[in-house]
CHARMM internal coordinates of N, CA and C (Angstrom, degrees):
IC EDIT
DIST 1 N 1 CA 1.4587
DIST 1 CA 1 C 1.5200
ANGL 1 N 1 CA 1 C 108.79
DIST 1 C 2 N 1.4350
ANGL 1 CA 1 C 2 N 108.27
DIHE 1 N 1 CA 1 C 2 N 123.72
DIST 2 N 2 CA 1.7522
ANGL 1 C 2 N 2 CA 110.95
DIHE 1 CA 1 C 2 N 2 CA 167.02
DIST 2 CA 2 C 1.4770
ANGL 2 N 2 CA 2 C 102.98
DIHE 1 C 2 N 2 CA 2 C -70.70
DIST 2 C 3 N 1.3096
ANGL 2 CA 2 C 3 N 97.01
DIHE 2 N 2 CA 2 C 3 N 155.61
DIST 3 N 3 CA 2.0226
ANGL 2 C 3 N 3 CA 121.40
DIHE 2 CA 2 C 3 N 3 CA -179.14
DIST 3 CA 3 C 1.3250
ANGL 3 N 3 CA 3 C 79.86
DIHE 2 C 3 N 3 CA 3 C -84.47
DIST 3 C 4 N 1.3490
ANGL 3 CA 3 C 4 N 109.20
DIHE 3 N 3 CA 3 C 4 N 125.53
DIST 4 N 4 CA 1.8104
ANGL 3 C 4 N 4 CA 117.78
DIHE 3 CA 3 C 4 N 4 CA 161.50
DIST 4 CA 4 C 1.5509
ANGL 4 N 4 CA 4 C 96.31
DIHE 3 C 4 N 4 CA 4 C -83.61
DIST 4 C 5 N 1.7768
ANGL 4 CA 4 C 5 N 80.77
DIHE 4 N 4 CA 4 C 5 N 157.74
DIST 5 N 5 CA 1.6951
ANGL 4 C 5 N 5 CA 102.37
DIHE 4 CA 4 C 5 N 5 CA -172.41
DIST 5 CA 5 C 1.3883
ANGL 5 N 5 CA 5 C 126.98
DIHE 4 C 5 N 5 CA 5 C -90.07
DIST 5 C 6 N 1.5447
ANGL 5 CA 5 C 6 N 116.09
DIHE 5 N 5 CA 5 C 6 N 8.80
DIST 6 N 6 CA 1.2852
ANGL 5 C 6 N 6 CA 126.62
DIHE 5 CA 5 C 6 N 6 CA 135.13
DIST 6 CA 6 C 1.8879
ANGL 6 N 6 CA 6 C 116.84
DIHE 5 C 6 N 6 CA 6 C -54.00
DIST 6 C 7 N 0.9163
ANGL 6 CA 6 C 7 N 120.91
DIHE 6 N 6 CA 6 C 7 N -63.65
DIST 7 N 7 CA 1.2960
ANGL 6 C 7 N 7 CA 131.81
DIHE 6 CA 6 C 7 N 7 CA -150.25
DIST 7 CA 7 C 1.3201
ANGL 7 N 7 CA 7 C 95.25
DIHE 6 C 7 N 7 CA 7 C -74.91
DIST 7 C 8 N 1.7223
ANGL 7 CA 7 C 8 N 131.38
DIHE 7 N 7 CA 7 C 8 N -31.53
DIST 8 N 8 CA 1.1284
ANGL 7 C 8 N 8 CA 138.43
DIHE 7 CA 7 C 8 N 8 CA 178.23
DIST 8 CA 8 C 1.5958
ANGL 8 N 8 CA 8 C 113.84
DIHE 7 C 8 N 8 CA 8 C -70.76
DIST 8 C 9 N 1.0196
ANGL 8 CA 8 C 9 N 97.14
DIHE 8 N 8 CA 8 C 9 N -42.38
DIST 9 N 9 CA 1.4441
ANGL 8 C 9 N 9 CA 112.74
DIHE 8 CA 8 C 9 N 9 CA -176.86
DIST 9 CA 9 C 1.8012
ANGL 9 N 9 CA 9 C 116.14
DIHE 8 C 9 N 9 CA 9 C -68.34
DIST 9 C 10 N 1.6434
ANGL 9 CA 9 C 10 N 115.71
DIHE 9 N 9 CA 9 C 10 N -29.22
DIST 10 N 10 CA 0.9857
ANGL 9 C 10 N 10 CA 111.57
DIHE 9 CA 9 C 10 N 10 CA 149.78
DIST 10 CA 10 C 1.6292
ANGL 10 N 10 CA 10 C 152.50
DIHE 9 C 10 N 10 CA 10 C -101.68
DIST 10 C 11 N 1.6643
ANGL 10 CA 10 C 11 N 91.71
DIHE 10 N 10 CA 10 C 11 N 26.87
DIST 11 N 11 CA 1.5768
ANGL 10 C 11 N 11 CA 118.88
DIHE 10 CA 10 C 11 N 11 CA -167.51
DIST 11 CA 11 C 1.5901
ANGL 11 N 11 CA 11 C 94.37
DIHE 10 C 11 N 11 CA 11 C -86.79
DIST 11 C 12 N 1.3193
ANGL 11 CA 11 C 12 N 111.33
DIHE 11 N 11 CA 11 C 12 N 146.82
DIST 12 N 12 CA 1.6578
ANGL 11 C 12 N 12 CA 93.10
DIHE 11 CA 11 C 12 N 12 CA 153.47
DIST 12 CA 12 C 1.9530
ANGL 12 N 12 CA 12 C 87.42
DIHE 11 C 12 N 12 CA 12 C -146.72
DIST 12 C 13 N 1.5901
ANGL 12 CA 12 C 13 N 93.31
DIHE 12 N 12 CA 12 C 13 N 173.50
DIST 13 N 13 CA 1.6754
ANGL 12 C 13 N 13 CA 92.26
DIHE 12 CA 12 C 13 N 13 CA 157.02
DIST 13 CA 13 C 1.7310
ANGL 13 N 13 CA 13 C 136.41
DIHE 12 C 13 N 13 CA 13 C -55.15
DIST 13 C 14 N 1.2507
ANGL 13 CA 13 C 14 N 99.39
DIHE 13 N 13 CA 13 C 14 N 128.73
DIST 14 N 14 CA 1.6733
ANGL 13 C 14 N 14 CA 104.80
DIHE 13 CA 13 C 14 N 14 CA -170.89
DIST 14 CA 14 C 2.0591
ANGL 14 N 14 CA 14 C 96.94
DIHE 13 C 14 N 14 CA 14 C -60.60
DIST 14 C 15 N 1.7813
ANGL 14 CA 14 C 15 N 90.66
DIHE 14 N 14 CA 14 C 15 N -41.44
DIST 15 N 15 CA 1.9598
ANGL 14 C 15 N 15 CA 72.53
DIHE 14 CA 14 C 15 N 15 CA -164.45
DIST 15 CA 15 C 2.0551
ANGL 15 N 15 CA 15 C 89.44
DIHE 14 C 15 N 15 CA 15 C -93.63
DIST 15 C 16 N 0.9011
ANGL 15 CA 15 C 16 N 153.71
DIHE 15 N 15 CA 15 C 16 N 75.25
DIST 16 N 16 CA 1.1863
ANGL 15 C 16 N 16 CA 144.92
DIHE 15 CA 15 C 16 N 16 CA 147.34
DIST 16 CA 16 C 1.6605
ANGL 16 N 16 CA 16 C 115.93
DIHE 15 C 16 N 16 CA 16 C -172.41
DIST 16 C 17 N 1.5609
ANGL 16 CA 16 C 17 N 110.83
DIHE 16 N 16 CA 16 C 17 N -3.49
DIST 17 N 17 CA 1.2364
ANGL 16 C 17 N 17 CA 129.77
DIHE 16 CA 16 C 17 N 17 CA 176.23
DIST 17 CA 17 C 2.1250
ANGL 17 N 17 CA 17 C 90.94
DIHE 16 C 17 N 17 CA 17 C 62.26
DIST 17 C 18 N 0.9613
ANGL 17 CA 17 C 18 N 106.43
DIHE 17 N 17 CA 17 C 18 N 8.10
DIST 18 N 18 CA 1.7788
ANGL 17 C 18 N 18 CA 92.50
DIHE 17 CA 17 C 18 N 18 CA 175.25
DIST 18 CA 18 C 1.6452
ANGL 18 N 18 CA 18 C 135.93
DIHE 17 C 18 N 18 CA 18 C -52.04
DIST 18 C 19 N 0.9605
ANGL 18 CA 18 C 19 N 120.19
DIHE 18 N 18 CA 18 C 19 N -165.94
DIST 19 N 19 CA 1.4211
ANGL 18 C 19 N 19 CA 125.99
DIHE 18 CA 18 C 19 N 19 CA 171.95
DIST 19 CA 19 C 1.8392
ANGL 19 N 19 CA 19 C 106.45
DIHE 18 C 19 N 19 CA 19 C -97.35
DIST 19 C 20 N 1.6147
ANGL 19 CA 19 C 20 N 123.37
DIHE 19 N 19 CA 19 C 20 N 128.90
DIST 20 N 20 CA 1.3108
ANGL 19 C 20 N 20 CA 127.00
DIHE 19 CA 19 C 20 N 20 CA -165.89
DIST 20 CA 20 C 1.9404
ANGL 20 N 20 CA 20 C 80.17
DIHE 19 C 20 N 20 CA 20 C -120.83
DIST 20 C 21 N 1.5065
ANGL 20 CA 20 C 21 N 80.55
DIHE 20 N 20 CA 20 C 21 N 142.16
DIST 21 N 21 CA 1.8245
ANGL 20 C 21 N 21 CA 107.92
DIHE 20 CA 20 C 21 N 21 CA 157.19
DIST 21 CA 21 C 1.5276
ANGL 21 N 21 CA 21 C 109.43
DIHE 20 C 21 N 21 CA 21 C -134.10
DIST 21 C 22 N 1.3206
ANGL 21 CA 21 C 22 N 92.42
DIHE 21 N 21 CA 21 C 22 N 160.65
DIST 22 N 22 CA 1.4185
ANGL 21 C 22 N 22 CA 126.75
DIHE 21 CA 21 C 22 N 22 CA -162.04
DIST 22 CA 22 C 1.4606
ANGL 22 N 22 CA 22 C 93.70
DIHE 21 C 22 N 22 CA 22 C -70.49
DIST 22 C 23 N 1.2409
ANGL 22 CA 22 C 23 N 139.90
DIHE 22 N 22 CA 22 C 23 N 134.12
DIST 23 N 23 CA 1.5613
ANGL 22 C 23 N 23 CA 151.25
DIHE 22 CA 22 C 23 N 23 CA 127.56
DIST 23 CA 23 C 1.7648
ANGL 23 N 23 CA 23 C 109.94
DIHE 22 C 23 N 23 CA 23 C -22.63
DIST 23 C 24 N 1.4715
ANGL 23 CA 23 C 24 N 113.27
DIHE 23 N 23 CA 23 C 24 N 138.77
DIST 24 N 24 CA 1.6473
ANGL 23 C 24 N 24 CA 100.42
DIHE 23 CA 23 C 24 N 24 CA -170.05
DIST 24 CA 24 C 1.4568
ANGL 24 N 24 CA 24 C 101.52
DIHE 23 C 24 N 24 CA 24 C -82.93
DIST 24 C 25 N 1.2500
ANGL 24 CA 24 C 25 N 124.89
DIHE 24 N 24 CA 24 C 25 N -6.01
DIST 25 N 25 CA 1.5547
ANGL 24 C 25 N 25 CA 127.34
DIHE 24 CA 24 C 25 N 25 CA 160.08
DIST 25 CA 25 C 1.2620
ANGL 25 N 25 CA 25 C 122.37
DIHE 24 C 25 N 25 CA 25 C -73.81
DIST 25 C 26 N 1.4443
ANGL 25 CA 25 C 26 N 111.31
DIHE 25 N 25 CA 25 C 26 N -16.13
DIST 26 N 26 CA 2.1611
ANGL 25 C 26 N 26 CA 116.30
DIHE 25 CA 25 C 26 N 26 CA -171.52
DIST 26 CA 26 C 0.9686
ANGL 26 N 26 CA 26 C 107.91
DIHE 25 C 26 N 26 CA 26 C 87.01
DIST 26 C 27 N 1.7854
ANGL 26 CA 26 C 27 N 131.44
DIHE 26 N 26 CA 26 C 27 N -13.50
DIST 27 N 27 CA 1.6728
ANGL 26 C 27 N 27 CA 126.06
DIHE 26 CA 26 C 27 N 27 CA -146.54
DIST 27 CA 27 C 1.8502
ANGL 27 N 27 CA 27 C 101.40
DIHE 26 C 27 N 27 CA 27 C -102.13
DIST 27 C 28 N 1.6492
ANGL 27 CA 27 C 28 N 90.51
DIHE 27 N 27 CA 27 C 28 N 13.54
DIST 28 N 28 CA 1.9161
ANGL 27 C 28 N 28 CA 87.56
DIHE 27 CA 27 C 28 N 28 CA 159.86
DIST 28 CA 28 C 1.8144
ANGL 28 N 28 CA 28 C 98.05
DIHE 27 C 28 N 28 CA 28 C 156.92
DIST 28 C 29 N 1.5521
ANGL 28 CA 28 C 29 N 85.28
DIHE 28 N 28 CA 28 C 29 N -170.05
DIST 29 N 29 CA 1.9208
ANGL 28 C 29 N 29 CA 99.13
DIHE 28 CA 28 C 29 N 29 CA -158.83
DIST 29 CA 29 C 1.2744
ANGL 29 N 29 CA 29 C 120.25
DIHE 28 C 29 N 29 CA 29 C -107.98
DIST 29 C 30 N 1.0792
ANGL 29 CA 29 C 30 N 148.94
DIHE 29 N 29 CA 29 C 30 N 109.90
DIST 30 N 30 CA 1.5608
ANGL 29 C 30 N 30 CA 150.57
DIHE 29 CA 29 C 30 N 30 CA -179.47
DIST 30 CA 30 C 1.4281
ANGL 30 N 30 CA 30 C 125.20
DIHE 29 C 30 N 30 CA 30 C -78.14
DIST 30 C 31 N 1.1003
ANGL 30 CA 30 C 31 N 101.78
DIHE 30 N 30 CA 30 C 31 N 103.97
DIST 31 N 31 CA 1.6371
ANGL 30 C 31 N 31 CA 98.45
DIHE 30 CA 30 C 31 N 31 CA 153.83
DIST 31 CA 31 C 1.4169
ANGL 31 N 31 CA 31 C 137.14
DIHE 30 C 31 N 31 CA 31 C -116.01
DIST 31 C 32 N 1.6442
ANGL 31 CA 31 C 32 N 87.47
DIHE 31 N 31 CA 31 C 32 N 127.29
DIST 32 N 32 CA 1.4749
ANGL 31 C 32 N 32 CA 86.70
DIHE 31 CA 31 C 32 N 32 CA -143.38
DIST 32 CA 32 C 2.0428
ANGL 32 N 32 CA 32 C 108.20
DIHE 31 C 32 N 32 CA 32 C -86.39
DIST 32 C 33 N 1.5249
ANGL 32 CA 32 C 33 N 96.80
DIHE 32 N 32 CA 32 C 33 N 4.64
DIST 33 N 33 CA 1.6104
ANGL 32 C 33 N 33 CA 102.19
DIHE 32 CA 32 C 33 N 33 CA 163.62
DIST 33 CA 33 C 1.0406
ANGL 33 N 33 CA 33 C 117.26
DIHE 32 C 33 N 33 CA 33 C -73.54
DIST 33 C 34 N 1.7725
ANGL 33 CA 33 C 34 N 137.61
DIHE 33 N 33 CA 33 C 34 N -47.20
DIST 34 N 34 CA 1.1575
ANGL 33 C 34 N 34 CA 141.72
DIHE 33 CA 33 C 34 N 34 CA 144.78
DIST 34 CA 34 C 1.2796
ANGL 34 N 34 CA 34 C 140.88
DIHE 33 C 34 N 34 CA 34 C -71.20
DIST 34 C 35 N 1.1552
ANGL 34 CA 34 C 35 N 101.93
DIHE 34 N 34 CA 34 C 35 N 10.22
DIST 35 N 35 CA 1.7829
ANGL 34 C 35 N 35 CA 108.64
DIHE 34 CA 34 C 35 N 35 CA 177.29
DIST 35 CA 35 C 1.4560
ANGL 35 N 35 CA 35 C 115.37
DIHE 34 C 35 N 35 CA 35 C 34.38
DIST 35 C 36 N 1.4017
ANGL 35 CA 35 C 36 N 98.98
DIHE 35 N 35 CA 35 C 36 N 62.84
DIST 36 N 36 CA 1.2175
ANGL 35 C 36 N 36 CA 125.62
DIHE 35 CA 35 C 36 N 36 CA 174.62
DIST 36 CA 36 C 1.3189
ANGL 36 N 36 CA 36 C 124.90
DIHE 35 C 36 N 36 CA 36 C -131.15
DIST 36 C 37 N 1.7447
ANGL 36 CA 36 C 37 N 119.49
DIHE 36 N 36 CA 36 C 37 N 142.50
DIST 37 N 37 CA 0.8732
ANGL 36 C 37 N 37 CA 126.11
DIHE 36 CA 36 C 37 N 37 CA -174.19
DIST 37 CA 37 C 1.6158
ANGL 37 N 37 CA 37 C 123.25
DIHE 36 C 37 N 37 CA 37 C -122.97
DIST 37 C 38 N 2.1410
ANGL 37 CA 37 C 38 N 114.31
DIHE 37 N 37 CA 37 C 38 N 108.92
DIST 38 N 38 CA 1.2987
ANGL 37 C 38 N 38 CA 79.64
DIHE 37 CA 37 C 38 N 38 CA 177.51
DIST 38 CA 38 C 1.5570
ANGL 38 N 38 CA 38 C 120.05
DIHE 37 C 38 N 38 CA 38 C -127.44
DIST 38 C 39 N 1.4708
ANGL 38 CA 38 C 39 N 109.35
DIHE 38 N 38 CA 38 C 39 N 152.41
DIST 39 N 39 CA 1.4425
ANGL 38 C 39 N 39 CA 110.40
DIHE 38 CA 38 C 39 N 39 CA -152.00
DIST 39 CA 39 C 1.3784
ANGL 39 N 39 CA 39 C 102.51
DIHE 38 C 39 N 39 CA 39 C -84.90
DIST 39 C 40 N 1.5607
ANGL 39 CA 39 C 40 N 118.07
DIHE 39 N 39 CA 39 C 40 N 150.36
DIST 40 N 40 CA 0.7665
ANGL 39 C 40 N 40 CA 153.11
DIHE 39 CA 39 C 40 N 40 CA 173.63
DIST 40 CA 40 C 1.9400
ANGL 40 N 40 CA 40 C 133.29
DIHE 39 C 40 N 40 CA 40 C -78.46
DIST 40 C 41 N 1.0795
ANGL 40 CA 40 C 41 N 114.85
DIHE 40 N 40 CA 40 C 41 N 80.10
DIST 41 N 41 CA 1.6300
ANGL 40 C 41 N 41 CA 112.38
DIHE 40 CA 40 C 41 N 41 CA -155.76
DIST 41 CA 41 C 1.5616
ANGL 41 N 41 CA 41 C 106.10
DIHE 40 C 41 N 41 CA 41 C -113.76
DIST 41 C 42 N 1.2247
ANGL 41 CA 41 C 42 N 114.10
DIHE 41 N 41 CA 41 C 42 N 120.83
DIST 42 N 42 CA 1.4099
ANGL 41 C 42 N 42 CA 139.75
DIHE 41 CA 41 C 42 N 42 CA 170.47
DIST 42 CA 42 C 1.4771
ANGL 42 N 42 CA 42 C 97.49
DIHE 41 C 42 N 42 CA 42 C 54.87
DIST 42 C 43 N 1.3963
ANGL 42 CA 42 C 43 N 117.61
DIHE 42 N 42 CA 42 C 43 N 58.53
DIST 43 N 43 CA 1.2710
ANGL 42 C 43 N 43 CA 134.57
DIHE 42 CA 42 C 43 N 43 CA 172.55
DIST 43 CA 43 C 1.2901
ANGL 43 N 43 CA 43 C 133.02
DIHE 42 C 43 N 43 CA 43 C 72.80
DIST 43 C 44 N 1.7316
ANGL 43 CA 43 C 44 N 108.42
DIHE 43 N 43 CA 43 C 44 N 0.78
DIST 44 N 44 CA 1.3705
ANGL 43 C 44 N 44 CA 122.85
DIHE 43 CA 43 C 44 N 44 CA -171.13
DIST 44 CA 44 C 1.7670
ANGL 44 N 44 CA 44 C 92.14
DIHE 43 C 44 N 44 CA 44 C -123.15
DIST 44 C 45 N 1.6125
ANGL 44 CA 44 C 45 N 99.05
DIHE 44 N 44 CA 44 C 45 N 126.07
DIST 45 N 45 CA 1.5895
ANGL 44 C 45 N 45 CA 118.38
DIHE 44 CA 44 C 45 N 45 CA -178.73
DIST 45 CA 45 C 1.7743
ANGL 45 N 45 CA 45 C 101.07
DIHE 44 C 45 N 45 CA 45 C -66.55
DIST 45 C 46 N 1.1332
ANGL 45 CA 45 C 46 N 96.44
DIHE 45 N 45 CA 45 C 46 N 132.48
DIST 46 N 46 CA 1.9145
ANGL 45 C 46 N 46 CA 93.20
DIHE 45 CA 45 C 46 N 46 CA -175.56
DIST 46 CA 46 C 1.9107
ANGL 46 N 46 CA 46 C 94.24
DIHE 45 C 46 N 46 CA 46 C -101.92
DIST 46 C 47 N 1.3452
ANGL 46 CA 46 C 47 N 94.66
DIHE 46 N 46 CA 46 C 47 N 101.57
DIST 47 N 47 CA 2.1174
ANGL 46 C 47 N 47 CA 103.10
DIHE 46 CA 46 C 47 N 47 CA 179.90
DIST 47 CA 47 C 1.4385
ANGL 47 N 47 CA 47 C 110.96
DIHE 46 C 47 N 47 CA 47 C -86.47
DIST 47 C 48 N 1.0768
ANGL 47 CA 47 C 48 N 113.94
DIHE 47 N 47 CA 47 C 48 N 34.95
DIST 48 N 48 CA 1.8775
ANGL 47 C 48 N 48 CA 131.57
DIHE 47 CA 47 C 48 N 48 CA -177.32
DIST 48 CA 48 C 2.2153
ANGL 48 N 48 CA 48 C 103.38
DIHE 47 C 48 N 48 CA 48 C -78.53
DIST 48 C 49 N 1.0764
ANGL 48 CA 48 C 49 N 124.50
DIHE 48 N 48 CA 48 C 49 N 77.26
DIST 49 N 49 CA 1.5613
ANGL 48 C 49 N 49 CA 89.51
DIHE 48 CA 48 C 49 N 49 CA 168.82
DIST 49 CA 49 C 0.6365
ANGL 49 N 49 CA 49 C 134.32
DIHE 48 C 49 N 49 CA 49 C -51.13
DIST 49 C 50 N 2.0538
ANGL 49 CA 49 C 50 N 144.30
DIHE 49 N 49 CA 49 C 50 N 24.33
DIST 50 N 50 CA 1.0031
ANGL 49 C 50 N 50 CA 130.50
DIHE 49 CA 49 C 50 N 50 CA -162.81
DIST 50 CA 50 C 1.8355
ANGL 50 N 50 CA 50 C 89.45
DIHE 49 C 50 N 50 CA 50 C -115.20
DIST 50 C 51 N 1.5295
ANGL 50 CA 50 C 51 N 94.96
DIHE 50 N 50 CA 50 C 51 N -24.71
DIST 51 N 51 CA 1.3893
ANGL 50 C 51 N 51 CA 110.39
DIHE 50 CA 50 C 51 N 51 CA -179.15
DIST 51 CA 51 C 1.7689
ANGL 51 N 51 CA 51 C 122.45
DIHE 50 C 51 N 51 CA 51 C -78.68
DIST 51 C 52 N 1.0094
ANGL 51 CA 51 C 52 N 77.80
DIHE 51 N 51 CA 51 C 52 N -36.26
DIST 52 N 52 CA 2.0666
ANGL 51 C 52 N 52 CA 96.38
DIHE 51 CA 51 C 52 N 52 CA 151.21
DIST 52 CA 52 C 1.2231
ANGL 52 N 52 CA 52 C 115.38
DIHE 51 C 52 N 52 CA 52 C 0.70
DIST 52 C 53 N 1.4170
ANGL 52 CA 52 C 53 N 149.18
DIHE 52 N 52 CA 52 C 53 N 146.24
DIST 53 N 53 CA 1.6642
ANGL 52 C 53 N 53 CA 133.71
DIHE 52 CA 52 C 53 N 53 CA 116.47
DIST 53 CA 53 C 1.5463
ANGL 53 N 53 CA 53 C 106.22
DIHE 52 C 53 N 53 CA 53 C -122.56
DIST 53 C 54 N 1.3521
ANGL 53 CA 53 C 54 N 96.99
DIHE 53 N 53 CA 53 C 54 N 145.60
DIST 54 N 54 CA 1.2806
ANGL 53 C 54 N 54 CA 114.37
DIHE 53 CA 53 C 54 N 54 CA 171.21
DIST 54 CA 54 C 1.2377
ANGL 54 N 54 CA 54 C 100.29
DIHE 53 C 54 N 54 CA 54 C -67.46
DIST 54 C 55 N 1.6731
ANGL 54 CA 54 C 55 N 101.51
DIHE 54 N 54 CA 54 C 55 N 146.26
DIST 55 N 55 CA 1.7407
ANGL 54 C 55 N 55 CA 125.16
DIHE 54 CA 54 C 55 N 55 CA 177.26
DIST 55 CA 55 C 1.5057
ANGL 55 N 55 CA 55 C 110.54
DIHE 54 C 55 N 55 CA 55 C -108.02
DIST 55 C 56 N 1.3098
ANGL 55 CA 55 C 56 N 129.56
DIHE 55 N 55 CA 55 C 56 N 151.00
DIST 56 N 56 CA 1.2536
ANGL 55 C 56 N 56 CA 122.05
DIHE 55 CA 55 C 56 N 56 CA -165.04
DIST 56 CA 56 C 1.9187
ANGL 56 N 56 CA 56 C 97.40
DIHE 55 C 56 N 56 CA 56 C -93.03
DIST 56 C 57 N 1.2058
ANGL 56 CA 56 C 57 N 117.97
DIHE 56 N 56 CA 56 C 57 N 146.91
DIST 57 N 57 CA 1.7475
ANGL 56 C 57 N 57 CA 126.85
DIHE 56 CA 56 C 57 N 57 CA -168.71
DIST 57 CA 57 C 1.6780
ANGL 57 N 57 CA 57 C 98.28
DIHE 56 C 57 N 57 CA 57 C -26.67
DIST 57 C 58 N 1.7057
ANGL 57 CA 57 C 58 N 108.31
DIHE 57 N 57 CA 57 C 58 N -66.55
DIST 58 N 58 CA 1.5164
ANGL 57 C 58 N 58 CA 110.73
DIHE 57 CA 57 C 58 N 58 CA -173.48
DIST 58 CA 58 C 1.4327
ANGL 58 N 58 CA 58 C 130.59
DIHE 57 C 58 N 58 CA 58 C -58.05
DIST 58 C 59 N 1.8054
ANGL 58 CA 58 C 59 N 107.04
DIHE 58 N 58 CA 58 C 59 N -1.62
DIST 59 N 59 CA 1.3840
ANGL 58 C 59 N 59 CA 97.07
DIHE 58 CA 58 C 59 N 59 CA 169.18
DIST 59 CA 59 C 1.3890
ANGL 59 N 59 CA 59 C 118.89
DIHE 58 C 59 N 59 CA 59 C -129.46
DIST 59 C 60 N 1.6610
ANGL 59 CA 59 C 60 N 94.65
DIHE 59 N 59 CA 59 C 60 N 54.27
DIST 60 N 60 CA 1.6015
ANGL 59 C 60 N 60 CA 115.90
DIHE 59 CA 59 C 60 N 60 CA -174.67
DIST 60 CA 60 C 1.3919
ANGL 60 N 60 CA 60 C 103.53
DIHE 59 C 60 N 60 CA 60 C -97.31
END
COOR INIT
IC SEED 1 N 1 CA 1 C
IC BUILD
């Protein structure tokens, strides 16, 4: 299932309140102020920073 673009549109980052995009796989959310990544599991976005991973600069 794709994340509809309602639901995207009202996501933001838990630690920076930012703007999140979609992974070009769907399999999670970017923010690219925190270079953070959060994954996405059995269709429900997990908004945990603890659950987080950092993304390396070039795949911001």
């Amino acid at each position: 299932m794709v994340m509809k673009k309602e639901l995207l549109d009202i996501l933001a980052c838990p630690k920076c309140k930012g703007d999140l995009t979609l992974t070009e796989k769907g399999d999670g959310l970017i923010c690219k102020a925190c270079r953070l990544r959060y994954p996405i599991r059995d269709d429900i976005p997990i908004m945990l920073i603890d659950e987080a991973e950092p993304i390396e600069p070039s795949k911001a």
